[in-house]
VOGU-702497 format. One line per 2 residues: number of its first residue (from 1); their letters; for each residue x negated, y, z negated of C-alpha. Coordinates in steps of 0.1 Angstrom, whole numbers, plus 2048, in hexadecimal, padded with zeros to 3 digits. Layout:
N
NUM) a) X,Y,Z ~ ...
//
This chain:
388
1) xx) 908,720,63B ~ 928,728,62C
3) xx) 94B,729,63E ~ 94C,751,63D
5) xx) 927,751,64C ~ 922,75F,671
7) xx) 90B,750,688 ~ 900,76F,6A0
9) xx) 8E4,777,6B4 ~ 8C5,77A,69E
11) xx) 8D2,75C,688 ~ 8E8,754,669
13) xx) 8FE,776,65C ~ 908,77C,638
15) xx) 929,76E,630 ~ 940,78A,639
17) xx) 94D,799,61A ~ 96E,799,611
19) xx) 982,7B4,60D ~ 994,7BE,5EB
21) xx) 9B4,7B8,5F1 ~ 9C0,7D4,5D5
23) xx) 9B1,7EE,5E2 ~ 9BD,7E4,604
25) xx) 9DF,7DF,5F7 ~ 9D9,802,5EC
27) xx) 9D2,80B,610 ~ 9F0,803,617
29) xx) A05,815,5FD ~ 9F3,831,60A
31) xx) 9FD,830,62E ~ A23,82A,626
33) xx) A21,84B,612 ~ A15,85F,633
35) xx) A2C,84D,647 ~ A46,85F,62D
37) xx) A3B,87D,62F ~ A3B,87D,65B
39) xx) A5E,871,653 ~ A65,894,640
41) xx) A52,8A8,654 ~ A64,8A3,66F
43) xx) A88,8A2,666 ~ A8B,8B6,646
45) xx) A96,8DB,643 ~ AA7,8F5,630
47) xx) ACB,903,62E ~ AC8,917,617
49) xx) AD3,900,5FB ~ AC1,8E8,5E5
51) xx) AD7,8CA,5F4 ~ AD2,8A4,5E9
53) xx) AC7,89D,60E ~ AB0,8BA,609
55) xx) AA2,8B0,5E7 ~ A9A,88E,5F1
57) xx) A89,895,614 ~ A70,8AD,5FE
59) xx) A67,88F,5E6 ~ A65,874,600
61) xx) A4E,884,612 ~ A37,897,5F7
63) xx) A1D,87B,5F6 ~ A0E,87F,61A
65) xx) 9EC,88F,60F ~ 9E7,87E,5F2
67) xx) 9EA,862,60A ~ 9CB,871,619
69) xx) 9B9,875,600 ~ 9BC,850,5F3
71) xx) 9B3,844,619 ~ 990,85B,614
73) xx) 98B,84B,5EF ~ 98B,826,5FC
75) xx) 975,832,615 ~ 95B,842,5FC
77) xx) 95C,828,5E5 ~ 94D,80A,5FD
79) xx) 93B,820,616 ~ 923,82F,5FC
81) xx) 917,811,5F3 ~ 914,806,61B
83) xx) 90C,816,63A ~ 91F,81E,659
85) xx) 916,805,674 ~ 918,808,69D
87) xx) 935,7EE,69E ~ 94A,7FF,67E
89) xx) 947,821,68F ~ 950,816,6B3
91) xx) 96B,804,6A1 ~ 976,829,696
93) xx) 973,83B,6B7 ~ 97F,824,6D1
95) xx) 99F,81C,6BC ~ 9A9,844,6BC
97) xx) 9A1,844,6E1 ~ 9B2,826,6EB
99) xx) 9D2,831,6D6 ~ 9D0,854,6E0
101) xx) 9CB,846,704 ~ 9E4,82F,705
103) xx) A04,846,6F8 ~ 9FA,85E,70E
105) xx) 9FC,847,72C ~ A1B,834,721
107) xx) A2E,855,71E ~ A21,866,73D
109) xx) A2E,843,751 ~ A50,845,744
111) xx) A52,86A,74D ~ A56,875,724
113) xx) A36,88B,72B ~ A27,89B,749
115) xx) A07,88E,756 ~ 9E9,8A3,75B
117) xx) 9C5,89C,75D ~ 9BF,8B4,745
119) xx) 9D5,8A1,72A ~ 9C9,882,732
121) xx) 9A6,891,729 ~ 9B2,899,708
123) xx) 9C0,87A,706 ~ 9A1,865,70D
125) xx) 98F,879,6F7 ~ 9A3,884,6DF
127) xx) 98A,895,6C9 ~ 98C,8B2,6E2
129) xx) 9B0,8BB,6D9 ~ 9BC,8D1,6C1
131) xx) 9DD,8C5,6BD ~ 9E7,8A1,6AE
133) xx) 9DD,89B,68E ~ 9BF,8AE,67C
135) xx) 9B4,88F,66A ~ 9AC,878,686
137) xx) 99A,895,693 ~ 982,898,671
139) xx) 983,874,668 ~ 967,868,67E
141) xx) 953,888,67B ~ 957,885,657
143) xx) 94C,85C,65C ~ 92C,866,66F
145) xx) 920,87E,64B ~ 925,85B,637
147) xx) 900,852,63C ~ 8F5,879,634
149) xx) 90F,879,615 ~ 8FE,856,609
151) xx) 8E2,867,60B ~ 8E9,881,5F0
153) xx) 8FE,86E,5DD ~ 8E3,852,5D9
155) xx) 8C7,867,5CF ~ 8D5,880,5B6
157) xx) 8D8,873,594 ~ 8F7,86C,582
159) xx) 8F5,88D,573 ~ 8F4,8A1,590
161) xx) 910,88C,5A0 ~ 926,895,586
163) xx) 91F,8BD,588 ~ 928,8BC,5AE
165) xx) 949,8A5,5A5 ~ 951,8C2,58A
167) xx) 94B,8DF,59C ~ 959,8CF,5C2
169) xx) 97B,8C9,5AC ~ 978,8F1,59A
171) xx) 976,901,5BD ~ 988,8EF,5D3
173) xx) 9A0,8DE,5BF ~ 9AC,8F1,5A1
175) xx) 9A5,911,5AB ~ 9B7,90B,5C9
177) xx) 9D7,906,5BA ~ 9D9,928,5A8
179) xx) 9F3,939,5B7 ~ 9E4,953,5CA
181) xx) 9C1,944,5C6 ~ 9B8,931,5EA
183) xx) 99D,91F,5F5 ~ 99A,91D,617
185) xx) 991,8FE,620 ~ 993,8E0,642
187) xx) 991,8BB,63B ~ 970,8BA,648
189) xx) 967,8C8,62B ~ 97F,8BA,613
191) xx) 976,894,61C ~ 94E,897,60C
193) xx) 95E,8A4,5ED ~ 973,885,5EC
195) xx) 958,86E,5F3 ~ 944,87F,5D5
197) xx) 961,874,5C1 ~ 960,852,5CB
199) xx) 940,84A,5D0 ~ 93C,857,5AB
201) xx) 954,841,59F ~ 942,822,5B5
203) xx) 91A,82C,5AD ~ 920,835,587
205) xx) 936,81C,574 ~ 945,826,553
207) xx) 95E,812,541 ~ 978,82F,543
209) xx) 97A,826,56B ~ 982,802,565
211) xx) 9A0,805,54E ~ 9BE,7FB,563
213) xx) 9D9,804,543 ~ 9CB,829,541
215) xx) 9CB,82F,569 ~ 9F1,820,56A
217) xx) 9FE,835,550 ~ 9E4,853,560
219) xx) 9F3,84E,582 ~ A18,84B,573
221) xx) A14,86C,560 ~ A02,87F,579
223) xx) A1C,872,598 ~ A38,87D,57F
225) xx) A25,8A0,578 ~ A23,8A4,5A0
227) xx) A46,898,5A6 ~ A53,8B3,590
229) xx) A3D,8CD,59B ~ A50,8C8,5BC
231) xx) A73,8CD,5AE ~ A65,8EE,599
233) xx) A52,8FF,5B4 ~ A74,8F8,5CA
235) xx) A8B,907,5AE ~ A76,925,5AD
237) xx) A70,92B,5CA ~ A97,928,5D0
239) xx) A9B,942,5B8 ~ A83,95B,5C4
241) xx) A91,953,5E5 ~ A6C,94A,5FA
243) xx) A80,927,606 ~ A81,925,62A
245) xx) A7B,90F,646 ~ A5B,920,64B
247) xx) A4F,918,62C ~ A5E,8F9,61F
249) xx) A41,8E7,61B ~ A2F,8FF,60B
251) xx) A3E,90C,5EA ~ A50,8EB,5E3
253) xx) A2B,8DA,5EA ~ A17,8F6,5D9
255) xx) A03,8DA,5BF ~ A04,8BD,5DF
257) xx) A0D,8CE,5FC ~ 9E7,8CC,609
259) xx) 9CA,8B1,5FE ~ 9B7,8C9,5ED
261) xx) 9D4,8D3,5D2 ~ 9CA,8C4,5AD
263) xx) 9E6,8B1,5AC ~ 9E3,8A1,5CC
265) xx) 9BE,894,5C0 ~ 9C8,88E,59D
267) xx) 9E3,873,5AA ~ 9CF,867,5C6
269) xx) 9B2,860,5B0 ~ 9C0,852,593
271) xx) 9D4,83D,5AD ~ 9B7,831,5BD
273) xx) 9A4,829,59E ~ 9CB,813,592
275) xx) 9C2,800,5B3 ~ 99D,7FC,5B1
277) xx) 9A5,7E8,58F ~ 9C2,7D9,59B
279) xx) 9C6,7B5,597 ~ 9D0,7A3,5B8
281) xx) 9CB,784,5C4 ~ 9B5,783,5E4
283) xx) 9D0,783,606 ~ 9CA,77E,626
285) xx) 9EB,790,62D ~ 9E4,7AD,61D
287) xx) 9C1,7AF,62B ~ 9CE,7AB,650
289) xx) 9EA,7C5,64A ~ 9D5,7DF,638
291) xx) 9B8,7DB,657 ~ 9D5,7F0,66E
293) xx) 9DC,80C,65B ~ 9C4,825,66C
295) xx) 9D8,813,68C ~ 9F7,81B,67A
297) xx) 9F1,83E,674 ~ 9E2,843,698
299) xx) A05,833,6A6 ~ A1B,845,697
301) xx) A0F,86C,693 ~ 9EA,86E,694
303) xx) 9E8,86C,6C0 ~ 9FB,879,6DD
305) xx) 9F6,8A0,6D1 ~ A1A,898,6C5
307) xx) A2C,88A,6DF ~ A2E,86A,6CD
309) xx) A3F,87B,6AC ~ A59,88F,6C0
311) xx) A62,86C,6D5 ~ A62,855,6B2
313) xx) A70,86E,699 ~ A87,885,6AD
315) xx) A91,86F,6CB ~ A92,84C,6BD
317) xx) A99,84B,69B ~ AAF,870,69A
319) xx) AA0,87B,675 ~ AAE,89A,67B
321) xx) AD2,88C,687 ~ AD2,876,666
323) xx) AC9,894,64E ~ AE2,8AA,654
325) xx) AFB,893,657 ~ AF9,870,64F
327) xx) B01,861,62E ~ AE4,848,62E
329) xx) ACA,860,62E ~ ABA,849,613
331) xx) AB5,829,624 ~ AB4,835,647
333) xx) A90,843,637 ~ A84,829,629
335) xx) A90,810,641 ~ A7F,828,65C
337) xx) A5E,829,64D ~ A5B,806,645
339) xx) A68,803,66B ~ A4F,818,675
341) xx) A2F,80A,65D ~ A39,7E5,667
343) xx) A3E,7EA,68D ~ A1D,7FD,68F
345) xx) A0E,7E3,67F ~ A1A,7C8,694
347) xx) A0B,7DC,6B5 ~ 9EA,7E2,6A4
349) xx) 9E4,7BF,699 ~ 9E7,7B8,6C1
351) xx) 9D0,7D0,6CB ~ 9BA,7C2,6B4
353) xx) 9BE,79E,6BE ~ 9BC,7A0,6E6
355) xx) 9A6,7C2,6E4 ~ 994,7C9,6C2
357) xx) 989,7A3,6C1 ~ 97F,79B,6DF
359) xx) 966,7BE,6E7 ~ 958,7B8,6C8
361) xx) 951,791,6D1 ~ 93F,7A0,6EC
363) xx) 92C,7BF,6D9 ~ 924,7A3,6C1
365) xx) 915,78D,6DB ~ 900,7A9,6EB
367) xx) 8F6,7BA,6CB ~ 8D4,7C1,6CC
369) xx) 8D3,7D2,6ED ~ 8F2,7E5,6E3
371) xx) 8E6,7F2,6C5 ~ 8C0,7F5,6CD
373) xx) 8CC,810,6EC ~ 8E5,825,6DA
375) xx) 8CC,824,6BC ~ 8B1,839,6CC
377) xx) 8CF,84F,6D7 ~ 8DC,853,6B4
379) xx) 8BD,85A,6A1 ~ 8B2,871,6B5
381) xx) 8D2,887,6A6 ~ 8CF,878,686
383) xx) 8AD,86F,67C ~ 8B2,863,65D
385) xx) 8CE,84E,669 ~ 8CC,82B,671
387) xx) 8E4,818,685 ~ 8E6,7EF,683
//
């Protein structure tokens, strides 16, 4: 039996797999970069001039959805070769409700919010609300489709794959960002093309994919491409006067300013495919910190129907204070976010430790049972799905 092996009901486990530690240092990249862009949201706006403040709020904060995007990719790339289990999705869902749960009631005892059974409803469940953050929403609905995704995706030859890659990208991608030319679209939607894109890259190798030079200088050139695309659309739309605070994230953004935009994908995948190839030397450290950055994002913005953000980023750390007038714009932002990414981190690896650990201990003990009864449950919805 070797050191990583698990001894569970039923006998010896596989030796749990570790985890790459590239890709989850990439994981990590990626959550610093929505961090960024909640930073901007919430304190930037317009004056009417194209100030230095203003300038650098718009490019600290472009990366948010691209963020998103990467955080889908990882997903794609080792779920199509898996399958979602009981304890991976229960993992999922009771860390959004205990989050969403727990800021609510924090709040509501220090009198920052007023309590209602109705909120703390929506706070329990948080799927139910329709304010807070759309992804958190999505993500698990989009996490339940894996095992019908897997099932396309694994039966359609290499071919096919590609034609629903191309054609995905040409609707709701390139023609998308034509001025004029929208695609209406939610992230429900947006998350399968995604995980064609990945799971392409994972199911149907081709030396291009594996070329770490190519995707650096890719990801370099394409980042520089969105990066200016930000300055121009700003300039012009400066010019044609459309700049407003109703609409400063949307013709600055125009190429990034949603997940879908081409160069919001082109960034975040040749990004992801720089990380996938990316030599790193297994860590411990960066596994552990990369395993809280859905706890992360769920701390600082994605519960509390955005109670949490006006109490972090108005209340506590005064973005909007320091923008206007405040010399150290600069480093109060990134000092703030790496603030905000470290300190979240710290909570969630104690959740995990005297909550995560310990339920699972137990689930883990009482396996069969557990899984046999929600099993007949579950594939009676599904029916092609199984659980183990």
């Amino acid at each position: 039996m070797t050191k990583n092996s698990k001894i569970l009901r039923g006998g010896v486990y596989p030796p749990v797999k570790q985890r790459d530690s590239n890709l989850e240092l990439f994981r990590i990249i990626t959550m610093l970069l929505i961090v960024a862009s909640h930073y901007v949201v919430y304190g930037a706006s317009y004056d009417g001039t194209l100030s230095w403040r203003f300038m650098f709020m718009l490019l600290f904060g472009a990366w948010g959805k691209t963020g998103i995007n990467c955080f889908v990719l990882i997903t794609g790339y080792f779920m199509c070769k898996s399958q979602i289990t009981l304890k991976k999705f229960l993992k999922l869902v009771l860390e959004i409700c205990f989050y969403s749960t727990a800021i609510y009631l924090v709040f509501a005892l220090v009198g920052y919010t007023n309590f209602s059974l109705k909120s703390m409803f929506l706070a329990v469940i948080p799927f139910a609300r329709t304010r807070g953050s759309v992804f958190v929403t999505c993500y698990p609905i989009f996490y339940l489709s894996i095992p019908f995704l897997n099932a396309l995706v694994q039966n359609i030859s290499e071919k096919t794959h590609f034609r629903l890659v191309v054609m995905s990208i040409a609707v709701f991608s390139i023609w998308a960002s034509v001025p004029t030319f929208e695609m209406p679209h939610e992230y429900i939607l947006w998350f399968p093309i995604l995980y064609f894109i990945a799971s392409y890259i994972r199911l149907h190798p081709k030396k291009i994919f594996d070329n770490t030079k190519f995707w650096g200088i890719a990801t370099a050139i394409i980042f520089l491409l969105a990066f200016a695309s930000v300055i121009c659309m700003t300039l012009l739309a400066y010019k044609f006067n459309k700049l407003n605070n109703a609409n400063i994230r949307y013709y600055p953004y125009w190429f990034i300013y949603d997940s879908n935009k081409i160069l919001a994908l082109a960034v975040s995948v040749s990004a992801f495919l720089f990380f996938k190839n990316l030599k790193v030397r297994q860590s411990r450290f960066i596994n552990a910190v990369a395993a809280s950055t859905f706890g992360v994002l769920l701390l600082h913005d994605g519960c509390g129907g955005g109670t949490i953000a006006q109490w972090l980023w108005y209340d506590v750390l005064k973005i909007v204070d320091v923008y206007n007038f405040s010399p150290y714009l600069v480093l109060h932002a990134i000092g703030s976010v790496l603030a905000v990414y470290i300190i979240c981190t710290v909570i969630d690896q104690i959740r995990i430790l005297l909550l995560e650990k310990p339920f699972f201990w137990f689930y883990d003990r009482h396996y069969e049972k557990i899984s046999a009864a929600l099993n007949k449950v579950l594939n009676k919805v599904y029916g092609i799905l199984h659980i183990s």
